[in-house]
C-alpha positions as CSV (number, residue, x, y, z in Angstrom):
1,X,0.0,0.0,0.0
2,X,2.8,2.5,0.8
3,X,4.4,2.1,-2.5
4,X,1.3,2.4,-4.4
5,X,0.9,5.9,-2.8
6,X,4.3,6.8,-3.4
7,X,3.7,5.8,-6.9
8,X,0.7,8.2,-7.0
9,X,2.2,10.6,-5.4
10,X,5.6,10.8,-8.0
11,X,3.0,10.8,-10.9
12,X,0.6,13.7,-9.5
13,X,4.3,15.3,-9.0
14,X,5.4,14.7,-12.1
15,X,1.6,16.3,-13.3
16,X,1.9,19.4,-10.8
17,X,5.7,19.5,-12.0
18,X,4.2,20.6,-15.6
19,X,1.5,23.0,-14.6
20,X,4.5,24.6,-12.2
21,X,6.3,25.4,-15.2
22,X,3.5,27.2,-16.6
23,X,2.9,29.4,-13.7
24,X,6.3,29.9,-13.4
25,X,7.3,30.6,-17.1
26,X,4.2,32.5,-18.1
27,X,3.4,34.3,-14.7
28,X,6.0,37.1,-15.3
29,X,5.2,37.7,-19.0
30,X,1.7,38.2,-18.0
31,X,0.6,35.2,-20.1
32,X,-0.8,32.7,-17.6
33,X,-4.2,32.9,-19.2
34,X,-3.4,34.3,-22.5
35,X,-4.3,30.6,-24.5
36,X,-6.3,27.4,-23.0
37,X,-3.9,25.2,-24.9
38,X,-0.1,24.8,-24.8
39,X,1.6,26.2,-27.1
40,X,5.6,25.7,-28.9
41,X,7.1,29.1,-27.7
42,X,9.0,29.1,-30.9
43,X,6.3,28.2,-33.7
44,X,3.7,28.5,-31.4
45,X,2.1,25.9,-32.5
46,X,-0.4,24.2,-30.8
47,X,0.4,20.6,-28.5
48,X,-1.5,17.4,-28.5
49,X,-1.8,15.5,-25.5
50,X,1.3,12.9,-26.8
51,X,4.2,16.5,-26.5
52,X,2.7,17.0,-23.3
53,X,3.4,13.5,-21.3
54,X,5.9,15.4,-18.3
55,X,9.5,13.6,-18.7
56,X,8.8,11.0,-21.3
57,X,7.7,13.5,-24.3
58,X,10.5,15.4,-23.9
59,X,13.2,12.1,-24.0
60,X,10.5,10.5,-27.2
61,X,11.3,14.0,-28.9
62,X,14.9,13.9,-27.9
63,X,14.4,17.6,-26.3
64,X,13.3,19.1,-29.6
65,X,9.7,20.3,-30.9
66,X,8.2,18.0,-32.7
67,X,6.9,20.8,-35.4
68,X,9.9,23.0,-36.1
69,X,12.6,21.1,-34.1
70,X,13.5,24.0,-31.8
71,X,15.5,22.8,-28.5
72,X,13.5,22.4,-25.6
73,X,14.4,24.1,-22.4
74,X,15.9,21.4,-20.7
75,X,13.4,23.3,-17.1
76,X,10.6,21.5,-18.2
77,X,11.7,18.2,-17.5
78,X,14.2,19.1,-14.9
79,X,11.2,20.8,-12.8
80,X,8.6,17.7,-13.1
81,X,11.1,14.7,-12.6
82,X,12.5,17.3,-9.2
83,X,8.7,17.8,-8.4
84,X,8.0,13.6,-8.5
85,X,10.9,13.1,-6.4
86,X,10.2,15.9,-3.6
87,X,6.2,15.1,-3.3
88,X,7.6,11.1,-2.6
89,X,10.3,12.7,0.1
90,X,7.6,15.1,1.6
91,X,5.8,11.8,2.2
92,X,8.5,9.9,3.2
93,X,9.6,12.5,6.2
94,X,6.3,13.6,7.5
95,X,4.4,11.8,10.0
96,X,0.7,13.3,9.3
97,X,-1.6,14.4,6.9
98,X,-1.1,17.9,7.7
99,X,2.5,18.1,7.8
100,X,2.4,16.1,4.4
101,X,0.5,19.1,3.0
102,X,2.0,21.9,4.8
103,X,5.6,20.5,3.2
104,X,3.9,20.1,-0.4
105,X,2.8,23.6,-0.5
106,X,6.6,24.1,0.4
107,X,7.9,22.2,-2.0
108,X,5.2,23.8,-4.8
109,X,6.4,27.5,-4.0
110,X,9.9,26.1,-3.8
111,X,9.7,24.9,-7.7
112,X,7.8,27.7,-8.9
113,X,10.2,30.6,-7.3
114,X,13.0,28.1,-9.2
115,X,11.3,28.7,-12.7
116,X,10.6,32.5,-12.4
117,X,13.9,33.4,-10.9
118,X,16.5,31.4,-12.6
119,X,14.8,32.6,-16.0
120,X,13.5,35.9,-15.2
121,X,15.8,36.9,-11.7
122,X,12.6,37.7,-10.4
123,X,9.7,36.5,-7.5
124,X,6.6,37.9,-8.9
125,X,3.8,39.1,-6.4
126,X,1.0,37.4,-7.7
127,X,2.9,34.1,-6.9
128,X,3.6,35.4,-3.3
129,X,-0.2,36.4,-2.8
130,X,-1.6,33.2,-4.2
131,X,0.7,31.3,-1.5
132,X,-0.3,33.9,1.6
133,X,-3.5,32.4,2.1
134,X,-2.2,28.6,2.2
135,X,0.8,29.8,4.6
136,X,-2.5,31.6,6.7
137,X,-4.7,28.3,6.6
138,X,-2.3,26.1,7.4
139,X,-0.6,28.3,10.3
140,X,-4.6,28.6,11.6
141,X,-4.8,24.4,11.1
142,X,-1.8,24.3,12.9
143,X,-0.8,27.2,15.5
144,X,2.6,28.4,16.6
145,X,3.6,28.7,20.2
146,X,2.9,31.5,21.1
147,X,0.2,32.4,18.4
148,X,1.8,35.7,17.9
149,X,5.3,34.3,16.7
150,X,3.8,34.1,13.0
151,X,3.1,37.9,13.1
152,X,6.4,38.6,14.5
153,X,8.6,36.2,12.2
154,X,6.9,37.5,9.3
155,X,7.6,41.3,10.1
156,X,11.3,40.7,11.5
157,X,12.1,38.9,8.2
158,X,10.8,41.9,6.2
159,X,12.8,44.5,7.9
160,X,16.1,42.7,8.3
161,X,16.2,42.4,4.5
162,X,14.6,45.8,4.0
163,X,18.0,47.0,6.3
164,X,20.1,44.7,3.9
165,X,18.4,46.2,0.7
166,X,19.1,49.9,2.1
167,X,22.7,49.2,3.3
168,X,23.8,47.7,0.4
169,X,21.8,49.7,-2.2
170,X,20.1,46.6,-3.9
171,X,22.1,43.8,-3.0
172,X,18.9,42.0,-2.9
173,X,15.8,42.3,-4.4
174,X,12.1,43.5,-2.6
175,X,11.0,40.1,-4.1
176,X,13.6,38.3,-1.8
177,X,12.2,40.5,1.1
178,X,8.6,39.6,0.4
179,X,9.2,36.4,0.1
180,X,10.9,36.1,3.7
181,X,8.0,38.3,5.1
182,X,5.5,35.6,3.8
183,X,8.3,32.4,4.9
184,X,8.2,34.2,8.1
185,X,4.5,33.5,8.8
186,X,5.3,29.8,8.6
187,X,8.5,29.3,10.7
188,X,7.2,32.2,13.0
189,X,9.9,34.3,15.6
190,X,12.7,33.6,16.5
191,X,13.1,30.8,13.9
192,X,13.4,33.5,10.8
193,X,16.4,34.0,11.8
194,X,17.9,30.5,11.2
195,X,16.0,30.4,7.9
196,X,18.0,33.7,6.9
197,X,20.9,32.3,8.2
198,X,20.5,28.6,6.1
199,X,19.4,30.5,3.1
200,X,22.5,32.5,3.1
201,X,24.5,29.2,3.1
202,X,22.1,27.3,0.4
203,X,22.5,30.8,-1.6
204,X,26.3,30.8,-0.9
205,X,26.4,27.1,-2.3
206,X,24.2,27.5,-5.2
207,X,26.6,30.7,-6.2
208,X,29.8,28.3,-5.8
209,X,27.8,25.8,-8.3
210,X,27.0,28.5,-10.8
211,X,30.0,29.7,-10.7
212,X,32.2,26.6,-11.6
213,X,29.8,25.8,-14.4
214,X,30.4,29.2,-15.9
215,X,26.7,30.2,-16.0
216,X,27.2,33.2,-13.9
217,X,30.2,35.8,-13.3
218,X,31.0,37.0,-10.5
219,X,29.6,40.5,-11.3
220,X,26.2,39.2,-12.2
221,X,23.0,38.8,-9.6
222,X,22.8,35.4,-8.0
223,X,19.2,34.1,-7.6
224,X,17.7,33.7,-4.3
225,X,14.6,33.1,-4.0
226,X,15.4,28.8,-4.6
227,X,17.4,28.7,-1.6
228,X,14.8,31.2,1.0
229,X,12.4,28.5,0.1
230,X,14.7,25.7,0.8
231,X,15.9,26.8,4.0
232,X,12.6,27.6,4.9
233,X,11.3,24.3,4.5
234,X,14.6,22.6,6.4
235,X,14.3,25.1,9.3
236,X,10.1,23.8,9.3
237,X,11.4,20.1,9.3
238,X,14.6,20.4,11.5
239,X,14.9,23.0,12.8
240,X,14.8,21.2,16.8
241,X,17.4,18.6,16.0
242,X,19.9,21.9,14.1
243,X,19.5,23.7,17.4
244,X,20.2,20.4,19.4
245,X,23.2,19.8,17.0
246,X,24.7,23.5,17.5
247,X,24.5,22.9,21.1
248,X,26.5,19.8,21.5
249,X,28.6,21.1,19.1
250,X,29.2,24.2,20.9
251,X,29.4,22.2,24.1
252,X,32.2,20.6,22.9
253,X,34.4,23.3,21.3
254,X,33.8,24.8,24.6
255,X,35.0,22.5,27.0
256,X,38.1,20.9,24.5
């Protein structure tokens, strides 16, 4: 039974995967509703059913459009296999139905914010607002301790990246801010400020990577949205047993 529904759950991933791309590829060009149909951004031509099989029609069409044989962004298929995977993990590590969905809505915003800002360098609102009333419902499903410690995360998060923003004249972007205003609700006070913290390693990481495949220079903007997500899902799963970890090892390097 348990691998049945982690077989459902890698193929709805691999579904929601697809329909992630869309939000996130057509969200910032304002085209989310513009056609009912999938389209070839190239020929824009329209797609049957057979091109639009997440994973497998891009392998059967060897990463090329089937009408006038553009390349494929290699996103699409990157973002639904990643999506199958992390929906089978978010099972995998949580222990109830309401932690299982609290982490999927992670992971979803997690994917998206990939798409938009590693093509566009940007975290659009409308993707932010769509997600503030899940982050709401499932903090009112399931309350922090004290109840207040959502409002507070999600206003401390705001204004130490607002004082980052103004100190380094842009450094980071008001989409970064916003988006660790609205992770903030979620892992509540004083947790935001491990999230900052793990997202400044993830992003520090991700930059090393980029940079030793050439895709970025130093001089150019590193997206960060992916790794605010990420380390606000890691500080939501374990955050207790980091803390516990920092303290031994502190304990340690204190009494060597």
């Amino acid at each position: 039974m348990e691998v049945f529904l982690m077989v459902i759950l890698f193929v709805l991933g691999l579904c929601f995967g697809s329909f992630f791309n869309v939000v996130g590829l057509r969200i910032p060009r304002n085209e989310f509703l513009s056609t009912p149909y999938s389209v070839c951004p190239n020929c824009e031509e329209r797609l049957h059913w057979r091109e639009l099989v997440p994973v497998v029609s891009y392998l059967i069409q060897k990463g090329n459009c089937k009408h006038c044989h553009a390349s494929i962004s290699s996103i699409y298929p990157v973002i639904e296999l990643l999506t199958g995977i992390l929906f089978v993990a978010s099972y995998l590590v949580t222990d109830s139905y309401v932690e299982l969905i609290t982490v999927l809505v992670f992971c979803s915003l997690f994917l998206i914010i990939i798409v938009t800002d590693l093509t566009y360098m940007i975290i659009p609102n409308r993707i932010l607002i769509s997600f503030l009333p899940l982050f709401l419902l499932m903090r009112i499903i399931s309350p922090l301790d004290p109840w207040w410690s959502s409002i507070v995360g999600s206003i401390v998060g705001y204004l130490i990246i607002a004082f980052v923003i103004a100190i380094s004249k842009g450094g980071m972007g008001a989409g970064d801010m916003k988006l660790f205003a609205l992770i903030g609700v979620f892992v509540g006070f004083p947790s935001i400020f491990l999230t900052i913290f793990l997202a400044t390693i993830y992003g520090l990481l991700f930059s090393l990577v980029m940079l030793l495949r050439s895709k970025f220079s130093v001089s150019k903007v590193i997206p960060f949205g992916p790794a605010i997500v990420l380390a606000g899902l890691t500080v939501y799963l374990y955050s207790n047993q980091i803390i516990k970890w920092y303290g031994s090892l502190t304990s340690i390097l204190l009494y060597q």
